[in-house]
PLY file of the C-alpha trace (Angstrom):
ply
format ascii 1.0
element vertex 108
property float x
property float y
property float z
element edge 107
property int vertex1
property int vertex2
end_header
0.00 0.00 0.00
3.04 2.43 0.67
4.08 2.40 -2.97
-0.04 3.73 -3.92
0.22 6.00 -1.58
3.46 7.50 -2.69
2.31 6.85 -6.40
-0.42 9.33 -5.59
1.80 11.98 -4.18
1.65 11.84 -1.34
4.25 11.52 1.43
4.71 8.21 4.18
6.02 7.51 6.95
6.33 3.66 7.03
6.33 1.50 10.34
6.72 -2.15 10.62
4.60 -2.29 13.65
2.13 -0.27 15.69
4.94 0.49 18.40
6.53 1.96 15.91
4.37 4.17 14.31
3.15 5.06 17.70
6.99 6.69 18.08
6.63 7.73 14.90
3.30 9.54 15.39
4.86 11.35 18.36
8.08 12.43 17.00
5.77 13.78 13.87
2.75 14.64 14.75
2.72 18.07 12.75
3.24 16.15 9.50
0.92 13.53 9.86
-2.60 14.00 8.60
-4.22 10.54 8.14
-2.62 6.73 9.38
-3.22 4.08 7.65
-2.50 0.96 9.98
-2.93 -2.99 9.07
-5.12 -4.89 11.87
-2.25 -7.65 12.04
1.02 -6.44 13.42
3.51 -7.55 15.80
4.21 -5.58 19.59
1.09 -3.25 19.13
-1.36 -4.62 16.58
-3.81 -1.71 14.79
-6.47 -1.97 17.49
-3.59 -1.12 20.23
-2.95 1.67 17.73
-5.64 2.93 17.59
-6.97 3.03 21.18
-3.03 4.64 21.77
-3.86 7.27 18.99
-7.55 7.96 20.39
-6.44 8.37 24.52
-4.53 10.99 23.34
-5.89 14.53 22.87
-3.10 15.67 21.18
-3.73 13.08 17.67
-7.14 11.61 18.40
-8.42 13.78 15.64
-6.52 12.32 12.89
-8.12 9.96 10.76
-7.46 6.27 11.12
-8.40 3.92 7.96
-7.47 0.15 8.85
-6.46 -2.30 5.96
-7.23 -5.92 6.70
-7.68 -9.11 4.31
-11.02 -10.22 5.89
-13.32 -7.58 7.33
-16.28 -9.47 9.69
-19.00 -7.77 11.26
-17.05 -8.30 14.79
-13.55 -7.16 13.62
-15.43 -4.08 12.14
-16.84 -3.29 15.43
-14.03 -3.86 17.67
-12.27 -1.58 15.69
-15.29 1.17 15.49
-15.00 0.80 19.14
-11.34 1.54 19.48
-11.74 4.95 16.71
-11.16 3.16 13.01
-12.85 5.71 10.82
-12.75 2.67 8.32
-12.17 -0.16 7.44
-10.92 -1.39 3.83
-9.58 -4.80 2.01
-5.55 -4.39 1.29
-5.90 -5.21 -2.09
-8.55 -3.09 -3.07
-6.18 -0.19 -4.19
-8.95 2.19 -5.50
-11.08 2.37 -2.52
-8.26 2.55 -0.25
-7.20 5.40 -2.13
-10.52 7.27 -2.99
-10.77 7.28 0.96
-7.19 8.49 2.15
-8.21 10.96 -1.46
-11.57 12.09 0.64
-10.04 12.60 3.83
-6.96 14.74 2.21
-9.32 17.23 0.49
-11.67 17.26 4.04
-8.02 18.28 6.01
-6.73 20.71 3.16
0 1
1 2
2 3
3 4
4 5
5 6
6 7
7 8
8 9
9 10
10 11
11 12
12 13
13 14
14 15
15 16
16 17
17 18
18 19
19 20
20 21
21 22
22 23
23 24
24 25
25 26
26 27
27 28
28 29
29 30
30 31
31 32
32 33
33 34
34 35
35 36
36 37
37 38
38 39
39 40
40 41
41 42
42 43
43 44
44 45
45 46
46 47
47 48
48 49
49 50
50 51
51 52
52 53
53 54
54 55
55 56
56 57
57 58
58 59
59 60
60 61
61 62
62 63
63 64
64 65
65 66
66 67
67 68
68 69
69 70
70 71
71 72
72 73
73 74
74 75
75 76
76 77
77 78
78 79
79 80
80 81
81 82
82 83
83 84
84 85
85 86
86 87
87 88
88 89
89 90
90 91
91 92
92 93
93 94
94 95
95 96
96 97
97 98
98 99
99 100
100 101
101 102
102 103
103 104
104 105
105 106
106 107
C-alpha cells in the first residue's frame, strides 16, 4: 500500500509495527494528517494503535483507515469501538485510495 500512496503523491512515513508508528506519530505529529494501519502487526497490533492514537488529545483527531484481508461484522466493530474511521480490504487499491483521497481534500 506504501508504494499507492506515494504513487499518488503523497508523502509516508512507514512502520513495521504499531509500536513503531506510535513513536513515529509522536516524533511527527505536525506532518501527519491521516494513518493508515494494518489490523495484524507484531508488539502493538492496529487496534492497540488505535486506542493509543484515540487516549490521546493531542492526535485523536486524525483519521485512522485500517487495511485488513477479511473484514467481519465483529472485527469491524471492535475496531469502530477503538476509533477506526474505516475499514478497507488491502488489495482493493482504489477504494483505499478514494478514501485516504476524501479525507486529504476534508483536512486541506
Amino acid at each position: 500500500m506504501t508504494g499507492y500512496l506515494i504513487e499518488s503523491g503523497y508523502r509516508v512515513m512507514e512502520a513495521v509495527d504499531g509500536a513503531i508508528a506510535w513513536e513515529l506519530l509522536q516524533h511527527h505529529a505536525e506532518e501527519i494528517k491521516i494513518i493508515v494501519t494494518d489490523i495484524e502487526m507484531p508488539n502493538m497490533n492496529g487496534f492497540e494503535l488505535a486506542k493509543t492514537i484515540r487516549g490521546n488529545p493531542q492526535y485523536n483527531k486524525i483519521p485512522i483507515i485500517a487495511l485488513t484481508t477479511l473484514s467481519d461484522d465483529e472485527e469491524i466493530a471492535c475496531g469502530k469501538a477503538v476509533g477506526i474511521d474505516q475499514y478497507h480490504i488491502k488489495l482493493d487499491k482504489e477504494n483505499l485510495m478514494e478514501c485516504v483521497h476524501d479525507y486529504a481534500r476534508r483536512i486541506g
